[in-house]
C-alpha positions in Angstrom: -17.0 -0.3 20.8 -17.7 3.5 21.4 -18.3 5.4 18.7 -15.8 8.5 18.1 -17.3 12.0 17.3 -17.2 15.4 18.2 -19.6 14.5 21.4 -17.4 11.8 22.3 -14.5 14.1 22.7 -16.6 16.8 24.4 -17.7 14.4 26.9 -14.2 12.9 27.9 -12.4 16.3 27.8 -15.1 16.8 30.7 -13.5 13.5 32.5 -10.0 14.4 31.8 -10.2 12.1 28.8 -10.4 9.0 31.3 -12.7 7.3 29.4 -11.6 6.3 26.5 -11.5 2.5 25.8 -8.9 0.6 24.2 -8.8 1.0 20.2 -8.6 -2.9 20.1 -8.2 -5.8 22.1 -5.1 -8.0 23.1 -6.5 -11.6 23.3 -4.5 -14.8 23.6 -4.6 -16.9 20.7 -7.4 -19.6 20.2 -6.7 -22.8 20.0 -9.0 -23.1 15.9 -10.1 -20.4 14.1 -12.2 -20.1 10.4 -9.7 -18.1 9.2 -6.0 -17.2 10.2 -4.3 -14.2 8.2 -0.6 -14.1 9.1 0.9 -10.6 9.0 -1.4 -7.4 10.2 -0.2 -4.7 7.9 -2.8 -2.6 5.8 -3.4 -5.5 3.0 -3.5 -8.6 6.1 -6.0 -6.1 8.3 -8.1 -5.0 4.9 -8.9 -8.5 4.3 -10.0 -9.4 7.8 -11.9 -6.5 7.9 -13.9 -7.2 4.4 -14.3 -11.0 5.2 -16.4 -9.9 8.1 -18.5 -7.0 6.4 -18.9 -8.5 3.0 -19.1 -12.5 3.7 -20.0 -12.3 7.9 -16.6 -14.4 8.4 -15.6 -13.3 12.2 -14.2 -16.5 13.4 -10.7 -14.5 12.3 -7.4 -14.3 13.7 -4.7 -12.1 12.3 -1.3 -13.0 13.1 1.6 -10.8 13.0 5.6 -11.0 14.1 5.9 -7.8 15.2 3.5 -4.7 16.1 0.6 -3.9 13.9 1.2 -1.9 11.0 5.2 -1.8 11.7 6.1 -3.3 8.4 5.9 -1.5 4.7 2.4 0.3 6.1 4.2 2.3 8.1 7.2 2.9 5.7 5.9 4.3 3.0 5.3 7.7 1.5 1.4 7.6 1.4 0.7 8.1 -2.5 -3.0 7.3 -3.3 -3.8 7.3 -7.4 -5.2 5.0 -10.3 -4.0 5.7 -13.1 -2.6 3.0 -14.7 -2.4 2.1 -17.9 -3.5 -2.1 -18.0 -7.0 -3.0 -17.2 -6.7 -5.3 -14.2 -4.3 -2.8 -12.5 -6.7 0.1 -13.3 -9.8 -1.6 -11.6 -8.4 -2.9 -8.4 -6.1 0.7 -8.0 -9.2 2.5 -8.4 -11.2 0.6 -6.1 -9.1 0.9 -4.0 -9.3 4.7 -4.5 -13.2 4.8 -4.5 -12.8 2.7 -1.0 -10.8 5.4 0.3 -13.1 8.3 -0.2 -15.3 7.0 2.5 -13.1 4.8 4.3 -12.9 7.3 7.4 -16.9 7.3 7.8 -17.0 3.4 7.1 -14.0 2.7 9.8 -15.3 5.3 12.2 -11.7 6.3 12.2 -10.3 9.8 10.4 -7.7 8.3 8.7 -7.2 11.7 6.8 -7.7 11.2 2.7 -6.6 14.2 0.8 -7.6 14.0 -2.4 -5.4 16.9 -3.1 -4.5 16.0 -6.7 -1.7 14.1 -8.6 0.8 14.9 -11.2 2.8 12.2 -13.1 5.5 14.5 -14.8 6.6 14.0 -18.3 10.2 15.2 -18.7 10.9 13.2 -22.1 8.8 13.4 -25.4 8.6 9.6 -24.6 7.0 10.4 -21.8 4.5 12.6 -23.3 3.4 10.0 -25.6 3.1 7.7 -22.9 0.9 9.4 -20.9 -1.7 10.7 -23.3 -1.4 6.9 -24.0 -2.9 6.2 -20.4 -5.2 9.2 -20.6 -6.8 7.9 -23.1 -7.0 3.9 -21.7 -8.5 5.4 -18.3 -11.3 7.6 -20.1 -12.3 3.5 -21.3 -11.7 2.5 -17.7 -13.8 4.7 -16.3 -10.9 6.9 -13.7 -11.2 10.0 -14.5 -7.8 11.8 -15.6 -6.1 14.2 -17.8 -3.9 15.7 -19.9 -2.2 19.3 -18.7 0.0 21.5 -20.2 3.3 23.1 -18.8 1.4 26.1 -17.7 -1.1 24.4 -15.4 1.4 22.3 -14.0 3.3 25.6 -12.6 -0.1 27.2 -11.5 -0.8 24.0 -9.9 2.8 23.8 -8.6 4.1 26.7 -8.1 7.8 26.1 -6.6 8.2 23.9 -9.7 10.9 25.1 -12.4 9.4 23.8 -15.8 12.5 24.9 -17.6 15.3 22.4 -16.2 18.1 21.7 -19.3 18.2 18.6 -19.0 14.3 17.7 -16.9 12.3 20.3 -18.8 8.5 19.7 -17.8 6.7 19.1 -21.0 3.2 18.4 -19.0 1.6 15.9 -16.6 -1.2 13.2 -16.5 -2.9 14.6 -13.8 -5.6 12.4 -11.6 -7.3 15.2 -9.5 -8.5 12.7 -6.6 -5.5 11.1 -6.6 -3.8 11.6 -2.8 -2.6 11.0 0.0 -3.7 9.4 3.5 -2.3 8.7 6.9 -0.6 5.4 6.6 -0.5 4.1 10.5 -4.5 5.5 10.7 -5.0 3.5 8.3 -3.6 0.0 9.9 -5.7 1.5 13.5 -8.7 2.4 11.6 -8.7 -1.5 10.4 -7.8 -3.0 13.1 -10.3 -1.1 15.6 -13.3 -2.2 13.3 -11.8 -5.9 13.1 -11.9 -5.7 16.7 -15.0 -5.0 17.2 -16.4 -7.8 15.1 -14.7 -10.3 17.4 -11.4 -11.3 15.2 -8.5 -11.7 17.3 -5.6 -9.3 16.4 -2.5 -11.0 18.3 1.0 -9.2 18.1 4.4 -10.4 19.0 2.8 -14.1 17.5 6.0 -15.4 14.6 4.8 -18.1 12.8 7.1 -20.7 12.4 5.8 -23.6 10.2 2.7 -24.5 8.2 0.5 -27.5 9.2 -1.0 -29.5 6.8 -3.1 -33.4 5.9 -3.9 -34.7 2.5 -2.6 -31.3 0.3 -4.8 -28.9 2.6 -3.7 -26.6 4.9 -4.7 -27.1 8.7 -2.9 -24.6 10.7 0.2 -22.7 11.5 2.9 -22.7 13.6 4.1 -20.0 15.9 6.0 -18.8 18.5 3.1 -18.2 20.9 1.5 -22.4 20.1 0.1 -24.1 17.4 -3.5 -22.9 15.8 -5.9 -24.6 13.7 -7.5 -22.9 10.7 -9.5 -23.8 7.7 -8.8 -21.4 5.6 -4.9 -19.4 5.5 -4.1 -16.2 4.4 -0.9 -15.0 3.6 -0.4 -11.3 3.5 3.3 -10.9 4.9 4.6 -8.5 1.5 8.9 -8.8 2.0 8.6 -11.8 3.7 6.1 -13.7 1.5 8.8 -16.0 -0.2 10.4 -17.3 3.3 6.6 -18.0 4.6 5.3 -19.1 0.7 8.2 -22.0 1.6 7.0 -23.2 5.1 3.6 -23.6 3.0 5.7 -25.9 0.5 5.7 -24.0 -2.5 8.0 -21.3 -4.5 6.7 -17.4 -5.3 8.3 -15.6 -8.7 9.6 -12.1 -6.0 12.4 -11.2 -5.3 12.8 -8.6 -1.9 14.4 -5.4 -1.8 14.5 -2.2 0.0 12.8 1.3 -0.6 14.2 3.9 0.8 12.5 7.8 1.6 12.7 10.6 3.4 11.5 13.7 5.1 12.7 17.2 5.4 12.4 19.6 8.2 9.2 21.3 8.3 8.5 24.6 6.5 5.4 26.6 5.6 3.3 25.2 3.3 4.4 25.2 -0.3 2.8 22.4 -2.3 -0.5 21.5 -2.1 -0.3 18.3 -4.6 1.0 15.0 -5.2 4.0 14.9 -7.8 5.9 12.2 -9.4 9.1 12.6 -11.6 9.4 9.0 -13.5 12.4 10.1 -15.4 14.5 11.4 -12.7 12.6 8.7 -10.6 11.5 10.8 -7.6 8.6 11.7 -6.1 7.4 14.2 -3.7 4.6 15.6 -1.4 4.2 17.9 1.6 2.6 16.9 4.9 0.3 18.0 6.8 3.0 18.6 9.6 5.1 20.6 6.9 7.7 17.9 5.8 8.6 17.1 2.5 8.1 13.3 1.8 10.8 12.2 -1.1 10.9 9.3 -2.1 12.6 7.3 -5.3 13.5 3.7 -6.9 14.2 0.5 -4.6 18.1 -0.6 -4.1 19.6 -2.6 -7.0 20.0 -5.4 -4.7 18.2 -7.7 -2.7 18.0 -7.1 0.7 16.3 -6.7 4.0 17.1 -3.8 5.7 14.8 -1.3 6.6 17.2 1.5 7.2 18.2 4.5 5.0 21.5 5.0 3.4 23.5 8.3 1.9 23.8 6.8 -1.9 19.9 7.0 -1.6 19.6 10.4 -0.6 22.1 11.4 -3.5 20.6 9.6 -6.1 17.2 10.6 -5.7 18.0 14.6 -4.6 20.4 15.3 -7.1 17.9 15.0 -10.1 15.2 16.6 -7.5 16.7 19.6 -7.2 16.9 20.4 -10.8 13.3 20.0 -10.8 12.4 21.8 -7.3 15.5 24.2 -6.4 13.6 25.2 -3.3 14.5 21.5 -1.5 18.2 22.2 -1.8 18.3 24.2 1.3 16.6 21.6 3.4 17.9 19.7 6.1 16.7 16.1 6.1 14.9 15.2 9.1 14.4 11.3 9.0 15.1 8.5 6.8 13.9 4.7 6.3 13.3 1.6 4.2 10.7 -0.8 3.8 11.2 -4.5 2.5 9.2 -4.7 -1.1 8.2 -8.4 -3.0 8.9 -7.4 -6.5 7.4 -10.3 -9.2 8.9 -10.2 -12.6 5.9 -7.9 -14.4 6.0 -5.6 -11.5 2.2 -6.6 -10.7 0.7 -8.3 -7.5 0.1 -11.6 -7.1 -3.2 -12.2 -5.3 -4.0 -16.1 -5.7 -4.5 -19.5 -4.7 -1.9 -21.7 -4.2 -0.2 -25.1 -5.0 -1.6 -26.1 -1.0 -5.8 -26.6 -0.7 -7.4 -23.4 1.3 -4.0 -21.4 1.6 -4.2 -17.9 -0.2 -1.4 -15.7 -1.2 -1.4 -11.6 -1.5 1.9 -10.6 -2.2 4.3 -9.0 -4.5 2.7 -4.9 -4.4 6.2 -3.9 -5.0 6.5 -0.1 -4.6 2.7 0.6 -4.4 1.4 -1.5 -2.1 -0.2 1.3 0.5 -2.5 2.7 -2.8 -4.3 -0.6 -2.9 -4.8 -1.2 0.7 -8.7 -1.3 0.9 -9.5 -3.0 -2.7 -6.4 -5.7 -2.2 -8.6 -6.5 1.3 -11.6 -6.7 -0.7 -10.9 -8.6 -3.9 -8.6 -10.9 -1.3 -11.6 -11.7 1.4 -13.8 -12.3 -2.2 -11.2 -14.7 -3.0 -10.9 -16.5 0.4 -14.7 -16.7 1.2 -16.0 -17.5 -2.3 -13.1 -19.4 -4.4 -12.7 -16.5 -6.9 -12.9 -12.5 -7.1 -13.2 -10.6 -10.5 -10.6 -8.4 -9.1 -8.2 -10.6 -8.2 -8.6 -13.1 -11.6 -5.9 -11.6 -13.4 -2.9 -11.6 -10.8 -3.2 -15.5 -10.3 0.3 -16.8 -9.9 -0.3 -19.3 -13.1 0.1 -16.0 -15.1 3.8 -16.6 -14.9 3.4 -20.2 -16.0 1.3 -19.1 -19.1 3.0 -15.4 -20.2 0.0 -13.7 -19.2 2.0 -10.8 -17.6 0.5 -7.3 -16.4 3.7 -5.6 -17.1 2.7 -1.9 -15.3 6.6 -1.5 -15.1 6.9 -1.0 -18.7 3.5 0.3 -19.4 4.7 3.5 -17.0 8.0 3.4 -16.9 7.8 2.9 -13.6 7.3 -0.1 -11.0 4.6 2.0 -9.3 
């Protein structure tokens, strides 16, 4: 693989950018690999990508139904951050973060990290005790946030009314290399590196079924043939209960849409990352000019990956209050993605019931944030039988009570 840099693109702007080589191949499936991860989103690509650096496991293939990075790692609204209130969740959210600081130099691949800043707003005295709450439970975790006052929030935000009757802004927990990143560079950046190792990334490849001999797995199923594996890894987020049963055994999630949105684009206008838990919106602005909304996940379970009016109501109208400079807006685009919610609103990342099958589902509405230290505490967990980051979301937690219930920590499911 050719390196990218500034040379690179002098030289081929010389040759009418004729040059350049694929960003990663299209091989037909093997008949047996070491590995086989089935679904080649962000999480699926992360962990392919760490078993080869950390562990030298290339004999990979990752599956996926449709095109890489077309599923909720292209759908989302690219929030980076770590503050969270319970330990476990703090340590793999901010490696994750720590991972993304130099993810563009270790990938090769600018997959643009702006750690521009993020504000969580509190709009309810509730809120404010929350927060200072979590302020004070990261300074013991080690991610470095803090406290502001109404004033800082408006110098930080300046098209921000602070004095909304009924969303008044009584401060902000505020993570200052918290984010935002490109979401498909992301998946290339990943997948261009996995390539280059020698895993097979194989598109337009369903699978089907699970093979398996005496309680261990031996292979899967799919539309393109059958291949053999030793170890399986299943990273497919909305769709993890429908493949969790092909592997013979039952997940605690439950799948439902999140919707967002974009506006037109304007001139620039916020330079930060802010999140509204009461009203339940959040909001950045692109480096293209849009504003990315985004809000809570339907009330029902579904699969659709389209947008829908009651969304854009529901999360604008309290919006508005909040910033009255997005009432004049048009909207530009609109879309869903198909979230695995588990019942404490944490991620399960696990063994399972079947011998050498691994599970990473159930990121809810914060799955992109985790991409890189997901891969890494998943690989861990594949190539060595346990990861310290991954110890806490086993899927026994639901069998024994141990819940990491983020959702009522923050008030919020992510």
């Amino acid at each position: 693989m050719k390196r990218y840099s500034v040379f690179a693109i002098a030289r081929e702007a010389l040759r009418y950018h004729e040059g350049w080589e694929r960003a990663w191949r299209a091989p037909q499936p093997k008949a047996a690999y070491d590995v086989v991860i089935v679904g080649a989103g962000g999480h699926g690509l992360a962990t392919a990508y760490y078993l080869g650096k950390n562990f030298g496991i290339t004999n990979v293939a990752v599956i996926e139904k449709g095109w890489l990075g077309g599923g909720n790692t292209g759908r989302n609204t690219t929030i980076i951050r770590s503050n969270y209130l319970q330990d476990p969740s703090a340590a793999i959210y901010e490696k994750a973060r720590s991972l993304y600081e130099t993810l563009s130099q270790d990938l090769n691949y600018n997959v643009m990290f702006s750690p521009r800043g993020l504000l969580m707003l509190a709009q309810t005295h509730h809120e404010v005790r929350g927060y200072l709450r979590t302020v004070h439970a990261n300074t013991l975790q080690g991610v470095a946030t803090e406290w502001i006052e109404p004033a800082k929030v408006k110098e930080l935000v300046p098209i921000i009314n602070i004095d909304g009757p009924r969303y008044p802004v009584l401060g902000a927990l505020y993570q200052a290399r918290g984010g935002t990143a490109r979401h498909d560079a992301v998946a290339w950046g990943y997948a261009r590196a996995c390539s280059d190792m020698g895993m097979d990334i194989i598109q337009q490849c369903e699978v089907t079924g699970v093979r398996s001999e005496g309680g261990q797995v031996t292979g899967v199923e799919t539309t393109r043939g059958a291949i053999a594996c030793k170890k399986l890894g299943i990273v497919v987020a909305g769709h993890s209960g429908q493949v969790a049963e092909m592997a013979g055994f039952r997940l605690p999630v439950e799948a439902v849409a999140l919707q967002a949105l974009v506006s037109e684009p304007i001139k620039p206008c916020m330079d930060v990352v802010v999140m509204a838990n009461t009203v339940h919106g959040y909001m950045s602005q692109s480096d293209k000019g849009e504003m990315v909304i985004g809000g809570g996940t339907d009330g029902f379970n579904n699969f659709t990956q389209r947008g829908s009016f009651q969304h854009v109501e529901e999360t604008l109208r309290a919006l508005i209050e909040t910033f009255p400079i997005i009432s004049r807006l048009k909207m530009l685009r609109q879309w869903g993605g198909i979230v695995d919610m588990t019942g404490d609103r944490s991620p399960i990342i696990s063994k399972t019931p079947l011998g050498n099958c691994f599970i990473n589902c159930g990121w809810g509405t914060g799955g992109f944030k985790a991409i890189p230290g997901s891969g890494w505490a998943m690989a861990e967990l594949m190539a060595k039988g346990h990861s310290p980051l991954a110890a806490d979301f086993g899927m026994e937690r639901f069998r024994e009570g141990r819940f990491i219930d983020e959702s009522v920590a923050a008030g919020v499911a992510h």
